[in-house]
Chimera marker file (.cmm) of the C-alpha trace (Angstrom):
<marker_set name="trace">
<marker id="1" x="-32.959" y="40.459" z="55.850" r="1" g="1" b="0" radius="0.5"/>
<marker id="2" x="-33.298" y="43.389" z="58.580" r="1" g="1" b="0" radius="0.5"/>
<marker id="3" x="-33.142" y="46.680" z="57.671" r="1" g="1" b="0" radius="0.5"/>
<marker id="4" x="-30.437" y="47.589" z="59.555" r="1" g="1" b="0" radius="0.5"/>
<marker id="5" x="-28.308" y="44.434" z="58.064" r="1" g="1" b="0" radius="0.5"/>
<marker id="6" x="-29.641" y="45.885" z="54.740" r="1" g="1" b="0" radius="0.5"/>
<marker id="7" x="-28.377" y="49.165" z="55.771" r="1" g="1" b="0" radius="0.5"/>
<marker id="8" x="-24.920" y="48.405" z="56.805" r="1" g="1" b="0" radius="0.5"/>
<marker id="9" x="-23.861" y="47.208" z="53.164" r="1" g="1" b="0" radius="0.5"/>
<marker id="10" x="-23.545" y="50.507" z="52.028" r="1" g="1" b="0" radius="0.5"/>
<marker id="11" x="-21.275" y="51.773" z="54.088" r="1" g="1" b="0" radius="0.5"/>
<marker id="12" x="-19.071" y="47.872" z="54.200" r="1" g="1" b="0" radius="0.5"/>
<marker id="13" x="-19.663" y="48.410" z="50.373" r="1" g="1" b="0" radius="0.5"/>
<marker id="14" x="-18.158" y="52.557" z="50.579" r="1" g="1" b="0" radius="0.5"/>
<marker id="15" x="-15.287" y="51.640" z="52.744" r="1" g="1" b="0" radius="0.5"/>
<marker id="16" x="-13.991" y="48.587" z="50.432" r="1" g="1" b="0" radius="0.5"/>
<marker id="17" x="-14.644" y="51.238" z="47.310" r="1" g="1" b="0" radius="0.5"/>
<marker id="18" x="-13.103" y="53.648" z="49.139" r="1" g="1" b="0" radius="0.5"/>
<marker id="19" x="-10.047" y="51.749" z="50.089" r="1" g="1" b="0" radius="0.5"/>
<marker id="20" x="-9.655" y="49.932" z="46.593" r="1" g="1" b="0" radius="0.5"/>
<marker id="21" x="-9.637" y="53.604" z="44.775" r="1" g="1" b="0" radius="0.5"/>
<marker id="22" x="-7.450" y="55.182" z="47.878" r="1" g="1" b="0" radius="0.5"/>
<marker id="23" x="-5.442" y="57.158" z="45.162" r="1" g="1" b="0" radius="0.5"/>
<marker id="24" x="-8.279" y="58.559" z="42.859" r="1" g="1" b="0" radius="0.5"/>
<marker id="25" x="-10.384" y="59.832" z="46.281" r="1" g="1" b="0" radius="0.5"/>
<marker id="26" x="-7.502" y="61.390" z="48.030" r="1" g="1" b="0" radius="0.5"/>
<marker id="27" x="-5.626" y="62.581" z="45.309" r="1" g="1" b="0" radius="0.5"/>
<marker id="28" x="-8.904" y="64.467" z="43.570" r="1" g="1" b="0" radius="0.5"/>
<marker id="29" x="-9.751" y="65.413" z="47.289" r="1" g="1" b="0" radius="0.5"/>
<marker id="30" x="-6.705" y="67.265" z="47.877" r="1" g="1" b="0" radius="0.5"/>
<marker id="31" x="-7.019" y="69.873" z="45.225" r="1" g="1" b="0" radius="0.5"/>
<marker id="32" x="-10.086" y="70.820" z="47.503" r="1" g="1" b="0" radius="0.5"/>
<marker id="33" x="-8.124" y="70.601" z="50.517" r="1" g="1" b="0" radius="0.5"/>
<marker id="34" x="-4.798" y="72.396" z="49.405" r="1" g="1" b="0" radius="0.5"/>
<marker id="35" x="-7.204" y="74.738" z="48.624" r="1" g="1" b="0" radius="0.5"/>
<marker id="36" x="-9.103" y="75.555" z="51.729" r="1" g="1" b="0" radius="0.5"/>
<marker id="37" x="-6.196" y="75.237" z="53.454" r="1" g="1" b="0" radius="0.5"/>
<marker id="38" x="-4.761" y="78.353" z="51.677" r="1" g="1" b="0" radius="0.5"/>
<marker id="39" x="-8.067" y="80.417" z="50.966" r="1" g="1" b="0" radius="0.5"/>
<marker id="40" x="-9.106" y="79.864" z="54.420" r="1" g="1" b="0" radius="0.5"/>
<marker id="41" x="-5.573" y="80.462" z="56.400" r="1" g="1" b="0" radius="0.5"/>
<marker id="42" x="-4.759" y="83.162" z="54.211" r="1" g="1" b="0" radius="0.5"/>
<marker id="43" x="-8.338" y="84.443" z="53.486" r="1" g="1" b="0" radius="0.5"/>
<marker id="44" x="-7.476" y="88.441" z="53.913" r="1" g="1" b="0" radius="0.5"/>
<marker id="45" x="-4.234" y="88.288" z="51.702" r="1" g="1" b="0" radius="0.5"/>
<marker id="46" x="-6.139" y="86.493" z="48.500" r="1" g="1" b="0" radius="0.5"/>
<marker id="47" x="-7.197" y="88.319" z="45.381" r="1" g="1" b="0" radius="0.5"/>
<marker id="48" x="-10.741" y="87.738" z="45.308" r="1" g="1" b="0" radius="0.5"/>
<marker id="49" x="-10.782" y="86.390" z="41.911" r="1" g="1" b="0" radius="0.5"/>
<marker id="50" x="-8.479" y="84.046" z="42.555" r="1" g="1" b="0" radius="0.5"/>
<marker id="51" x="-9.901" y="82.605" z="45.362" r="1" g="1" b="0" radius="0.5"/>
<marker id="52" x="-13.547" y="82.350" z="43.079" r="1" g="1" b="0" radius="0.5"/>
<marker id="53" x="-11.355" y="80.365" z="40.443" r="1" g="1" b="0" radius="0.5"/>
<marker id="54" x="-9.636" y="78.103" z="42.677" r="1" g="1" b="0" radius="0.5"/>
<marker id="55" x="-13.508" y="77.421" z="43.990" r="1" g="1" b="0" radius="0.5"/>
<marker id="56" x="-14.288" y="76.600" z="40.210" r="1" g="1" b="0" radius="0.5"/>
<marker id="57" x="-11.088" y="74.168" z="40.205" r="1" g="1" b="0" radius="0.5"/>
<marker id="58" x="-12.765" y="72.256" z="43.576" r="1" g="1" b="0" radius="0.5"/>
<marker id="59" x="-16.060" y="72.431" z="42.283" r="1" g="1" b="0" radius="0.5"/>
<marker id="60" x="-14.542" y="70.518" z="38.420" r="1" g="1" b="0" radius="0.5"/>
<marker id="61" x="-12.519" y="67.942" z="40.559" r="1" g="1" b="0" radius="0.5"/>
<marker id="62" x="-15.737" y="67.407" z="42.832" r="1" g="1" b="0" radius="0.5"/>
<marker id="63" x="-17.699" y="66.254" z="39.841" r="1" g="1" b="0" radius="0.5"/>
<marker id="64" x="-14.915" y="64.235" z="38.560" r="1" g="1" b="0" radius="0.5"/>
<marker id="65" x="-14.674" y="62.231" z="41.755" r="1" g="1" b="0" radius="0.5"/>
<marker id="66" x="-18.102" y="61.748" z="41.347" r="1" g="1" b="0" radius="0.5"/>
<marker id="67" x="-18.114" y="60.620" z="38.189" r="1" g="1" b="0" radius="0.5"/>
<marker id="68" x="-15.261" y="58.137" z="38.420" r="1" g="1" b="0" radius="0.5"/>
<marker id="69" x="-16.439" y="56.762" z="41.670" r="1" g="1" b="0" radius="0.5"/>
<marker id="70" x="-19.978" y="56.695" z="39.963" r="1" g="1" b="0" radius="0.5"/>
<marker id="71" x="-18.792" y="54.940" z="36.642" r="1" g="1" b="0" radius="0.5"/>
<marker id="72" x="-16.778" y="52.342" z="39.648" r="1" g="1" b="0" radius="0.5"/>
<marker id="73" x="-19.860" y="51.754" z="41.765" r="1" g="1" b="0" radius="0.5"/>
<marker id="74" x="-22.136" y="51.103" z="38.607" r="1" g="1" b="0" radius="0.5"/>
<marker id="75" x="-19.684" y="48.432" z="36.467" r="1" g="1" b="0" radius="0.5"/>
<marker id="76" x="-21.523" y="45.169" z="35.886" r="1" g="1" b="0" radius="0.5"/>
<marker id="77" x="-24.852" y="47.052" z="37.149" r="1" g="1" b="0" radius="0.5"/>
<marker id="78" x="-28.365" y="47.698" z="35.467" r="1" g="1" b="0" radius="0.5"/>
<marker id="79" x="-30.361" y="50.838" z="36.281" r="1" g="1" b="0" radius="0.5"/>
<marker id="80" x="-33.812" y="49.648" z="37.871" r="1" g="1" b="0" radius="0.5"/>
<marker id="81" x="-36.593" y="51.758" z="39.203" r="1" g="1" b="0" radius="0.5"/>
<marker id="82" x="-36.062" y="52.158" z="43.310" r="1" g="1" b="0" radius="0.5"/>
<marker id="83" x="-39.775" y="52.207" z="43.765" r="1" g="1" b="0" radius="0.5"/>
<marker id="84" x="-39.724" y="48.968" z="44.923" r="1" g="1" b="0" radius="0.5"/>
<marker id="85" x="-36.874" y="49.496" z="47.273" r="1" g="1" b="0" radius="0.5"/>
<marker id="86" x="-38.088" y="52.209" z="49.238" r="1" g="1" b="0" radius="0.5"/>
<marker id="87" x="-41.432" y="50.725" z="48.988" r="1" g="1" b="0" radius="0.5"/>
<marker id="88" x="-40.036" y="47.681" z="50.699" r="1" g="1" b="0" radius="0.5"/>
<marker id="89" x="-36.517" y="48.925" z="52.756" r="1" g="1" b="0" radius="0.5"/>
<marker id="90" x="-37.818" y="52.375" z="54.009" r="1" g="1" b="0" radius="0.5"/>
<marker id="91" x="-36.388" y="51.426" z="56.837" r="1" g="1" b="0" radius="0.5"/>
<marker id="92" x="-32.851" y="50.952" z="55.483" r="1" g="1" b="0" radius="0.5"/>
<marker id="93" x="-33.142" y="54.036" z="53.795" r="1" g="1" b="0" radius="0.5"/>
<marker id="94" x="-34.007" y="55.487" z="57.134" r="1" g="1" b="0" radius="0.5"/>
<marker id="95" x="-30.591" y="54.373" z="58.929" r="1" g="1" b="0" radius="0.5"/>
<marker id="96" x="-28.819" y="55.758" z="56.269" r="1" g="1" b="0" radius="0.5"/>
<marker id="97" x="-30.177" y="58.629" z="57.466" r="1" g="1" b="0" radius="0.5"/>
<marker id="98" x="-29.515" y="58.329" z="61.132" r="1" g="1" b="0" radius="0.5"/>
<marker id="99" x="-25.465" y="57.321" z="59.877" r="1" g="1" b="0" radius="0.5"/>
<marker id="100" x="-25.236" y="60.171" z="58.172" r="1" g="1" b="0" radius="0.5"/>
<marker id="101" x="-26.606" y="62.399" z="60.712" r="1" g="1" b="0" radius="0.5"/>
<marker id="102" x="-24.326" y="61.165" z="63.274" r="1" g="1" b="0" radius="0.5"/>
<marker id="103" x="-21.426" y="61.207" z="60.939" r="1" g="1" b="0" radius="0.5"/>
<marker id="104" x="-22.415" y="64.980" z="60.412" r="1" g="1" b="0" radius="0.5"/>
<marker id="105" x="-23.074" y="65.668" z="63.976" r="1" g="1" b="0" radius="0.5"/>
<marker id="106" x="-19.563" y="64.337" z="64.906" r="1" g="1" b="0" radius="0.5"/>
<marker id="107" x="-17.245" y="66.013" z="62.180" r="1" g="1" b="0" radius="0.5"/>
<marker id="108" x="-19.153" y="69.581" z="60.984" r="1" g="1" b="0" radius="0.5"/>
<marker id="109" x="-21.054" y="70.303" z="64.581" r="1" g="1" b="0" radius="0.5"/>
<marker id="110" x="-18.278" y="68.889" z="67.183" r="1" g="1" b="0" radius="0.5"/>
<marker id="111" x="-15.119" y="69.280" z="65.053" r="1" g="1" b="0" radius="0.5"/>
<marker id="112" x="-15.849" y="72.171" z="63.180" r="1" g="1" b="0" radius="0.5"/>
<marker id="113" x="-17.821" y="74.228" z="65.492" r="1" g="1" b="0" radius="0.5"/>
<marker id="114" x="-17.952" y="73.170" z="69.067" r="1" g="1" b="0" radius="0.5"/>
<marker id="115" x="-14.042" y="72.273" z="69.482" r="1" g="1" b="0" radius="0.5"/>
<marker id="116" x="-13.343" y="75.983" z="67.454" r="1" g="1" b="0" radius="0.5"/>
<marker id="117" x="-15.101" y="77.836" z="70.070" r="1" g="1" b="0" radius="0.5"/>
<marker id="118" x="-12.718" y="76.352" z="72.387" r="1" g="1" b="0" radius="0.5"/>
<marker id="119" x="-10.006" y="77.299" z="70.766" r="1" g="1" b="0" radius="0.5"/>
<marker id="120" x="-8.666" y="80.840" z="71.499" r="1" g="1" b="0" radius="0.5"/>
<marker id="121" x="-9.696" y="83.483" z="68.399" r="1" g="1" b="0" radius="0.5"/>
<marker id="122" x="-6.323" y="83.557" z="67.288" r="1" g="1" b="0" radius="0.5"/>
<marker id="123" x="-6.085" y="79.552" z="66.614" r="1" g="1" b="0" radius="0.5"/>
<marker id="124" x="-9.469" y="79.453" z="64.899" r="1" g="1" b="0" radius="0.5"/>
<marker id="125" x="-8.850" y="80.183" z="61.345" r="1" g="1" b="0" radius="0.5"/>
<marker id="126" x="-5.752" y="77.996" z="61.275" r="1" g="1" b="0" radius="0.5"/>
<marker id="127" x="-7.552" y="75.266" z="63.193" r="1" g="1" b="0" radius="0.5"/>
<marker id="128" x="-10.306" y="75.357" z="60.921" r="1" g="1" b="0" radius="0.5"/>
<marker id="129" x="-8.099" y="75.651" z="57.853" r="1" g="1" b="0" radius="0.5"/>
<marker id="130" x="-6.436" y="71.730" z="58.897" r="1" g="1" b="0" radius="0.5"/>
<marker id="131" x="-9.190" y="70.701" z="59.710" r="1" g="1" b="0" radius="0.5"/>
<marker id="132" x="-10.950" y="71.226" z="56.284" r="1" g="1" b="0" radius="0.5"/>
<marker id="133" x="-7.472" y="70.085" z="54.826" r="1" g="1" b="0" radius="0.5"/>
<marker id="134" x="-7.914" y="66.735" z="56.636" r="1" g="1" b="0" radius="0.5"/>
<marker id="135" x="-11.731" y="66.307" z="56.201" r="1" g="1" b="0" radius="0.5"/>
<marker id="136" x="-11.592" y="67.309" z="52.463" r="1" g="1" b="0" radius="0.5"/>
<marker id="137" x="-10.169" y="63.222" z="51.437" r="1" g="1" b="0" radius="0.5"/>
<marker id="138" x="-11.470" y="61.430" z="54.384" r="1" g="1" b="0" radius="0.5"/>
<marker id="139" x="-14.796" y="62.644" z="55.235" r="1" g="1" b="0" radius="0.5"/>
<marker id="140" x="-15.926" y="64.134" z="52.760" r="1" g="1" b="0" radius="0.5"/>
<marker id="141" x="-14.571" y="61.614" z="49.831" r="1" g="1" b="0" radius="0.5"/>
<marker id="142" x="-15.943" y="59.425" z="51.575" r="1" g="1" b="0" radius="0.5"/>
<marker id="143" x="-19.364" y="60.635" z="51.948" r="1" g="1" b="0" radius="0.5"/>
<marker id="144" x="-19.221" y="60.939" z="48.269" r="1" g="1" b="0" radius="0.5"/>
<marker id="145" x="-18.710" y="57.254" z="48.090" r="1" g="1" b="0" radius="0.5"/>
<marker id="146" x="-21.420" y="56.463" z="50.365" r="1" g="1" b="0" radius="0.5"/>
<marker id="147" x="-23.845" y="58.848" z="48.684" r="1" g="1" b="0" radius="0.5"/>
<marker id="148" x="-23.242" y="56.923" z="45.438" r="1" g="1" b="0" radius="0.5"/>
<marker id="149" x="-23.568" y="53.449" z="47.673" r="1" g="1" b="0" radius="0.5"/>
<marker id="150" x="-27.365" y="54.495" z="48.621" r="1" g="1" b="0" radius="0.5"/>
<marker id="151" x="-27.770" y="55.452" z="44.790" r="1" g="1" b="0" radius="0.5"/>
<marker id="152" x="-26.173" y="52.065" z="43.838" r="1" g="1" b="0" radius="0.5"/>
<marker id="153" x="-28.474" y="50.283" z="46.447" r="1" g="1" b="0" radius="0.5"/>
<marker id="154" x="-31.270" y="51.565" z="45.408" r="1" g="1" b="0" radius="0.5"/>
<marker id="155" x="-31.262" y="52.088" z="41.756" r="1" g="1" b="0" radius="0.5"/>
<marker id="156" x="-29.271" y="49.353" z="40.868" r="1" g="1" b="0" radius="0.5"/>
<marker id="157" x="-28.782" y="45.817" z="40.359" r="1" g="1" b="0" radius="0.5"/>
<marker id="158" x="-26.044" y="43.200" z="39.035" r="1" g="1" b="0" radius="0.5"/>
<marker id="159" x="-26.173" y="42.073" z="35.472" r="1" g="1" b="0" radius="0.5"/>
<marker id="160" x="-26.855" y="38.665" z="35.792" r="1" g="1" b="0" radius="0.5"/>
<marker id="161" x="-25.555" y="35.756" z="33.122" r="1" g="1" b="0" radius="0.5"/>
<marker id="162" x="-28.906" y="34.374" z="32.860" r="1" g="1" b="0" radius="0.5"/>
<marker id="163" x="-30.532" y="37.233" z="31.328" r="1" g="1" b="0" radius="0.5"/>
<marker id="164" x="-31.197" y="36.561" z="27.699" r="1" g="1" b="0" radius="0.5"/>
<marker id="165" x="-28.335" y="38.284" z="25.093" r="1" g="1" b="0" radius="0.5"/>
<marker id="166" x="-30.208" y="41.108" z="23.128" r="1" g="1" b="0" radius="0.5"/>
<marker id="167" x="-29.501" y="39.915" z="19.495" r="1" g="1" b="0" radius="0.5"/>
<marker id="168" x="-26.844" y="41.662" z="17.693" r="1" g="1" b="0" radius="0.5"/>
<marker id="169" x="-27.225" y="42.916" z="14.221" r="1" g="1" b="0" radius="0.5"/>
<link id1="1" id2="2" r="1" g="1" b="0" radius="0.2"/>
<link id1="2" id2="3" r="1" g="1" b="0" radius="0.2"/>
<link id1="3" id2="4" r="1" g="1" b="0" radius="0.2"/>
<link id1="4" id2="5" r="1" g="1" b="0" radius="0.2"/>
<link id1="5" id2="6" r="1" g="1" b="0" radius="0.2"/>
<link id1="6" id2="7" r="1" g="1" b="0" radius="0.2"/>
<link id1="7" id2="8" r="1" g="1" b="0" radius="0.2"/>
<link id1="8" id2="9" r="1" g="1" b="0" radius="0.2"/>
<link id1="9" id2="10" r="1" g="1" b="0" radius="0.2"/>
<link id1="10" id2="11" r="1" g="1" b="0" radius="0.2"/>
<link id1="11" id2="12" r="1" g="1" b="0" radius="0.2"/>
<link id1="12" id2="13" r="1" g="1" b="0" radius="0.2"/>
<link id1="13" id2="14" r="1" g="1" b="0" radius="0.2"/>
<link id1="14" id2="15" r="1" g="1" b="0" radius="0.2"/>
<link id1="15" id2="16" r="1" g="1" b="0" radius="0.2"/>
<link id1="16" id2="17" r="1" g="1" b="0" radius="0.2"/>
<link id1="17" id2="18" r="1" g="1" b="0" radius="0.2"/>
<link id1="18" id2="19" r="1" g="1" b="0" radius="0.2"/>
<link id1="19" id2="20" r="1" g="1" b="0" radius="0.2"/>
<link id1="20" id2="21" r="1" g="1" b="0" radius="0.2"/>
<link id1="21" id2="22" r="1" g="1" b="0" radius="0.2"/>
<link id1="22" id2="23" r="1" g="1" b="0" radius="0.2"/>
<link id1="23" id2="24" r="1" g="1" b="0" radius="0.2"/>
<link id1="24" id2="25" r="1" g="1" b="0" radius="0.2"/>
<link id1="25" id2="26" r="1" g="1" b="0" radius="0.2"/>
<link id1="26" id2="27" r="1" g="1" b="0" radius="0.2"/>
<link id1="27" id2="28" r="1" g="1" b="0" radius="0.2"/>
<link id1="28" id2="29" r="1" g="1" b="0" radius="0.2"/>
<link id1="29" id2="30" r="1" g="1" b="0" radius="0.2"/>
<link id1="30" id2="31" r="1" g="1" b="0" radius="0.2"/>
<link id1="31" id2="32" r="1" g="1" b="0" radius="0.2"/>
<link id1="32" id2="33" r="1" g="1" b="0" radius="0.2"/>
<link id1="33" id2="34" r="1" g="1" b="0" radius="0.2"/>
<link id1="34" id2="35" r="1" g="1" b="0" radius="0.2"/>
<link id1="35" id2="36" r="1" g="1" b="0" radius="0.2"/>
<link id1="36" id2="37" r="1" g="1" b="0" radius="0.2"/>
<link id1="37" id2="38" r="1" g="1" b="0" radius="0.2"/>
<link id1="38" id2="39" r="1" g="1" b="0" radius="0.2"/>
<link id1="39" id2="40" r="1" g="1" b="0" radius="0.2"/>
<link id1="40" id2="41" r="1" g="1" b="0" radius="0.2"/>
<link id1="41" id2="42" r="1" g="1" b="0" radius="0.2"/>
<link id1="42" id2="43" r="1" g="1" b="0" radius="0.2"/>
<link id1="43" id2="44" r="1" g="1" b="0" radius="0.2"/>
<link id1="44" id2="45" r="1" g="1" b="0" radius="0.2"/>
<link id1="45" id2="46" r="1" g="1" b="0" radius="0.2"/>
<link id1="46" id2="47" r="1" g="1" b="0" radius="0.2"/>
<link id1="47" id2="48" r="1" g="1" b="0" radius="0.2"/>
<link id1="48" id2="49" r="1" g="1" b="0" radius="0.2"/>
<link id1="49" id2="50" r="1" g="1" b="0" radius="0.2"/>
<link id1="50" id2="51" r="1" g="1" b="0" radius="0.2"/>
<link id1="51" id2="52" r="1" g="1" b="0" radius="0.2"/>
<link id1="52" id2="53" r="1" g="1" b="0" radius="0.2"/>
<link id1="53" id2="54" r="1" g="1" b="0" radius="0.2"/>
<link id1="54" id2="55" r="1" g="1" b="0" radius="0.2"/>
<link id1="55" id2="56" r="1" g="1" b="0" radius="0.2"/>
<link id1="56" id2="57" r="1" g="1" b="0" radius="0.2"/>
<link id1="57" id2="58" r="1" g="1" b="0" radius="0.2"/>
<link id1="58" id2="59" r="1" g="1" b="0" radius="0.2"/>
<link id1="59" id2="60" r="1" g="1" b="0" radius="0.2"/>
<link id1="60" id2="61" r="1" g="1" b="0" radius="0.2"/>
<link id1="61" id2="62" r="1" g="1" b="0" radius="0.2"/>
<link id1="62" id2="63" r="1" g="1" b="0" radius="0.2"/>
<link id1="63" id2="64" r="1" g="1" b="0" radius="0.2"/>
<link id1="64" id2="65" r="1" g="1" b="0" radius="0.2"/>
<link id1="65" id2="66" r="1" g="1" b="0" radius="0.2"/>
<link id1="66" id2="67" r="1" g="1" b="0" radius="0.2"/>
<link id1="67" id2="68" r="1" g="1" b="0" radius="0.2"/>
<link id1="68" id2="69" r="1" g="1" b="0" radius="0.2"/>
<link id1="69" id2="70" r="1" g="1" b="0" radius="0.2"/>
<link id1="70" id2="71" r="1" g="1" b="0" radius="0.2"/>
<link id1="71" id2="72" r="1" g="1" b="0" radius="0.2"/>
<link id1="72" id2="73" r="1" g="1" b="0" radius="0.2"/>
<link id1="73" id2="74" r="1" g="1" b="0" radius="0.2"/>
<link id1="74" id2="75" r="1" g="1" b="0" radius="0.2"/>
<link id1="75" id2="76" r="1" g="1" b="0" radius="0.2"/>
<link id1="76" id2="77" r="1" g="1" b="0" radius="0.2"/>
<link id1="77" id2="78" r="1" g="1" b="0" radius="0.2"/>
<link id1="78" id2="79" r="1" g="1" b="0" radius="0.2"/>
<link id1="79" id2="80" r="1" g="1" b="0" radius="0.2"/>
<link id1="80" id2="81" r="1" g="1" b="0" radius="0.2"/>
<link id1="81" id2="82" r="1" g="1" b="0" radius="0.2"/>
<link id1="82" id2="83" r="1" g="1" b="0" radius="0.2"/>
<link id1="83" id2="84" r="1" g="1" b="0" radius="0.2"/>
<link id1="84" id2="85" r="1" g="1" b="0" radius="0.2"/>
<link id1="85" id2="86" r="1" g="1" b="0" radius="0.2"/>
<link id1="86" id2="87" r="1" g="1" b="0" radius="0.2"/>
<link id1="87" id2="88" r="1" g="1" b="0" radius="0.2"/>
<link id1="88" id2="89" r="1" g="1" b="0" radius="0.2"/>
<link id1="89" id2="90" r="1" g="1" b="0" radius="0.2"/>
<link id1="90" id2="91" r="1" g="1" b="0" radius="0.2"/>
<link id1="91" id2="92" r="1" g="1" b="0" radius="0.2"/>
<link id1="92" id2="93" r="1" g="1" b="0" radius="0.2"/>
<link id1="93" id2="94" r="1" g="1" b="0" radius="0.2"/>
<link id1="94" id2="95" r="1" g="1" b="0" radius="0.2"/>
<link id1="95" id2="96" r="1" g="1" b="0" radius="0.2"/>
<link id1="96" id2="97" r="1" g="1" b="0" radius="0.2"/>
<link id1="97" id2="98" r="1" g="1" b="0" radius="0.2"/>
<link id1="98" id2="99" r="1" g="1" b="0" radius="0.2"/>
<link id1="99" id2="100" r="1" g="1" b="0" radius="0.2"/>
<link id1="100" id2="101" r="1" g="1" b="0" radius="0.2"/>
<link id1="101" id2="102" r="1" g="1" b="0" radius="0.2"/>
<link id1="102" id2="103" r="1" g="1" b="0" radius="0.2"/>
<link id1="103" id2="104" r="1" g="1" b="0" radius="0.2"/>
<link id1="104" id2="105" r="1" g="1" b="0" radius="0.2"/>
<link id1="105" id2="106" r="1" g="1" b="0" radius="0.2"/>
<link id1="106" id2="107" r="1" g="1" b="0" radius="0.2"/>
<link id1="107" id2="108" r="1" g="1" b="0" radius="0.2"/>
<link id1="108" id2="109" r="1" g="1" b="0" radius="0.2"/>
<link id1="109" id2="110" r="1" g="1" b="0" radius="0.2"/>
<link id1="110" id2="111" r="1" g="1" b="0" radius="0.2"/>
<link id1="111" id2="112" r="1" g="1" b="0" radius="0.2"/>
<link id1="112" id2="113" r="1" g="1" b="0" radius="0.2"/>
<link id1="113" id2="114" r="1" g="1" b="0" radius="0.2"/>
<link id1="114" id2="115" r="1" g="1" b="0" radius="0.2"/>
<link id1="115" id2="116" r="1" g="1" b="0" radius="0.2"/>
<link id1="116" id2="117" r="1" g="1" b="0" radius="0.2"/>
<link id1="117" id2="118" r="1" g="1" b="0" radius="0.2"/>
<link id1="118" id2="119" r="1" g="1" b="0" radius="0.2"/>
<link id1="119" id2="120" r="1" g="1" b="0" radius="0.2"/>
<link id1="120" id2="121" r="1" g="1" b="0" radius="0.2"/>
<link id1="121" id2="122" r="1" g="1" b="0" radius="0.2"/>
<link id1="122" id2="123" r="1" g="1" b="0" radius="0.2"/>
<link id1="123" id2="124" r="1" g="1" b="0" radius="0.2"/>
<link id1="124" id2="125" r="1" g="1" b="0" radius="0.2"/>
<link id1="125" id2="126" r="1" g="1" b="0" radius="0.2"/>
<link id1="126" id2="127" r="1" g="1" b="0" radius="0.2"/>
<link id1="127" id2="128" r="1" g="1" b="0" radius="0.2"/>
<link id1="128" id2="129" r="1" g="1" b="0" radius="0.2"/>
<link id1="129" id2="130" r="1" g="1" b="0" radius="0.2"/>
<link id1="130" id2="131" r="1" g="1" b="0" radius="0.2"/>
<link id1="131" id2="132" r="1" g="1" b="0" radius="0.2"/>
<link id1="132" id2="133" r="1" g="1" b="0" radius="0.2"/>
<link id1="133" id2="134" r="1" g="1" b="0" radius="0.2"/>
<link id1="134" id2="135" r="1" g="1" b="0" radius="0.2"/>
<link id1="135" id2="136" r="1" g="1" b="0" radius="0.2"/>
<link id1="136" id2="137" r="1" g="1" b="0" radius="0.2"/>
<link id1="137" id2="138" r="1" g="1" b="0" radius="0.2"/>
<link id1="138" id2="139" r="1" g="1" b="0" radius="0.2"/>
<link id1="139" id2="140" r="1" g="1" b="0" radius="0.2"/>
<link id1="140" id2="141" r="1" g="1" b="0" radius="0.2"/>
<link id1="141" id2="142" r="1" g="1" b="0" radius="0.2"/>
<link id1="142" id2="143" r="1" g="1" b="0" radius="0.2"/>
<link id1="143" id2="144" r="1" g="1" b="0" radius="0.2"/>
<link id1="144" id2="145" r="1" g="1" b="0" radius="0.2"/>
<link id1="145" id2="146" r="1" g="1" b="0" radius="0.2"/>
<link id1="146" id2="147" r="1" g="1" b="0" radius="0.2"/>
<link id1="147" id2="148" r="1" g="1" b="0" radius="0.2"/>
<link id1="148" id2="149" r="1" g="1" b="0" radius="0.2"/>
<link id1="149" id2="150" r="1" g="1" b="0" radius="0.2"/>
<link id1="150" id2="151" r="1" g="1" b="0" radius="0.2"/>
<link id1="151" id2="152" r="1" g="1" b="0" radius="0.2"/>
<link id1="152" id2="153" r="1" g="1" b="0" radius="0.2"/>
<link id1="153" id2="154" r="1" g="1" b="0" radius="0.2"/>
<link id1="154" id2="155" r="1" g="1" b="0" radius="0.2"/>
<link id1="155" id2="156" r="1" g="1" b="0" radius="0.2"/>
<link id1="156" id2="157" r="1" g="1" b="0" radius="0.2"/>
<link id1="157" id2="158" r="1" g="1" b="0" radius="0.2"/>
<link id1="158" id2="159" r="1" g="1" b="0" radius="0.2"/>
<link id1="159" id2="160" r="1" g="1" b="0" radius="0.2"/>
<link id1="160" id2="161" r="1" g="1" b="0" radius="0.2"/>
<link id1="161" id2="162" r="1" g="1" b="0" radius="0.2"/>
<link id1="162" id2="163" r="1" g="1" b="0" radius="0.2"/>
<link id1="163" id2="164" r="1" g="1" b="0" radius="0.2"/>
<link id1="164" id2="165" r="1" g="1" b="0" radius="0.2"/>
<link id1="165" id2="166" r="1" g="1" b="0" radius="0.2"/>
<link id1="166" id2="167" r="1" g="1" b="0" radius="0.2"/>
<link id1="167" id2="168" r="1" g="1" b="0" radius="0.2"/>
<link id1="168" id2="169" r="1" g="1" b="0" radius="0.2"/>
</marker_set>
């Protein structure tokens, strides 16, 4: 199997995970995104403190996505030792890296920085305050998906049926 073909199951793999659990992604990823969108548009008018405890409340529903999407990704898996993998699919592991440094150059560098400096000062923070609204479920969910889809790659593998049962007691 090529690398690349290799490669290109993780993300086929995050966007069916990604569309199957629609609701648990977006829904977790708006608390972070009805948050930046007020922190951010608003940032002068919010009490400090509450801005650092609605950063706590993204932070908690961060980890939960991550845990449910790891505890999805990982049903019917075994934990393995990726030595093997990398020692054998570097090069997959390397195209992941080129796909997510294109997906970064295209939505933090272009949309976030290069299309804001375009933008007249007064649109900026409001721009910037959608735009982390939208990216919050869609990009960023689903890089959390994909960053669990490498894991999954390369630290897991199915439980197969012809493994022998471990004797109960």
């Amino acid at each position: 199997m090529s690398e690349l073909k290799l490669a290109l199951e993780v993300p086929r793999w995050t966007w069916q995970c990604y569309t199957r659990h629609l609701g648990l992604v977006v829904g977790l990823s708006l608390i972070a995104s009805a948050q930046r969108l007020v922190v951010v548009n608003w940032t002068g008018e919010i009490d400090p403190a509450l801005a650092t405890a609605s950063e706590v409340v993204v932070v908690a529903a961060r980890v939960l996505l991550v845990v449910l999407v790891w505890r999805i990704a990982m049903a019917g898996r075994t934990m393995r030792s990726g030595r093997e993998f990398v020692r054998r699919h570097w090069g997959s592991l390397l195209w992941q890296v080129v796909f997510l440094g294109a997906a970064f150059a295209v939505f933090e560098v272009v949309a976030e920085h290069l299309v804001s400096a375009l933008l007249p000062p007064s649109a900026r923070q409001t721009y910037l305050a959608v735009l982390l609204f939208v990216k919050n479920p869609t990009v960023i969910g689903l890089t959390f998906v994909w960053m669990i889809g490498v894991i999954r790659q390369v630290f897991s593998a199915e439980v197969t049926s012809d493994r022998p049962a471990v004797p109960r007691r």
